[in-house]
N, C-alpha and C positions, 0 to 999 in steps of 0.2 A: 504494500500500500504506500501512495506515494502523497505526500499533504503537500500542499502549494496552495498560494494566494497573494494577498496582496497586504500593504499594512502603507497608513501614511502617517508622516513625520512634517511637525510644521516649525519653523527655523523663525526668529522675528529679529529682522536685521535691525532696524531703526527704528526711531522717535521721532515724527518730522511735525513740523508744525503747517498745517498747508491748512486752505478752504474748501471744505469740506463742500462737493458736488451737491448730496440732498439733503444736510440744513442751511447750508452758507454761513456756516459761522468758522471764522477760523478759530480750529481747535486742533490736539495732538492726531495724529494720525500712526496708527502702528504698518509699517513696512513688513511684509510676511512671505515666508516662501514655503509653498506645501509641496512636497514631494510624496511622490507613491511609487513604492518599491513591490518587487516580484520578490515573493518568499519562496523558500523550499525548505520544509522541515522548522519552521518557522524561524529561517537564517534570511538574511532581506540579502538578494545578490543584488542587484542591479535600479538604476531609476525608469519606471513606464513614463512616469508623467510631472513634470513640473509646472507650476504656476503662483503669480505673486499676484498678490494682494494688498490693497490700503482700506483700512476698517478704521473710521471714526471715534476717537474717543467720547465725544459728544452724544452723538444720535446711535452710534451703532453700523451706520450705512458701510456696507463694501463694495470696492470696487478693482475688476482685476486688471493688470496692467499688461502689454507686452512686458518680456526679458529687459529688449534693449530701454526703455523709458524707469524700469526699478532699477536699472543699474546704474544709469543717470542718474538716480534722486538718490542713491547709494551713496556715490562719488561726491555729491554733492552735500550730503550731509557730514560727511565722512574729511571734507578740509574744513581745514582753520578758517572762521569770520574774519574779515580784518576789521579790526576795531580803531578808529581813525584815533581816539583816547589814547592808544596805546604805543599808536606809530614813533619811532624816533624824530626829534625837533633837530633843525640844523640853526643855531642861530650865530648871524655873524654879528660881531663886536669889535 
């Protein structure tokens, strides 16, 4: 007898502060990635299916993205702000 199936795993890359599509309020949005793996013997070999997601902390609302636009708001969360406060002064005397 041979057991196979499937099992998903969900990854939450980021915190992102964005406006949220169905309240409009800007509020957190969590960055998510669900994978769904082929099991045998209930050992997960391989990935079937991948898919990201932004779920509103506010309402709840989700919404799924291509790859390449989560990987964008990835990148994007993921460097330094530049904070103009913090910048170095040149001052001449």
């Amino acid at each position: 007898m041979i057991i196979f199936g499937t099992r998903g795993v969900v990854y939450q890359l980021a915190m992102l502060t964005l406006v949220c599509g169905g309240c409009g309020n800007p509020a957190a949005h969590s960055l998510r990635k669900y994978v769904t793996k082929f099991t045998l013997f209930f050992v997960p070999l391989f990935p079937i299916s991948t898919k990201y997601r932004t779920q509103c902390t506010f309402c709840g609302t989700e919404h799924q993205l291509p790859r390449e636009q989560a990987e964008a708001m990835l990148a994007q969360a993921a460097a330094p702000q530049a904070d103009p406060a913090q910048q170095p002064h040149n001052y001449q005397g």
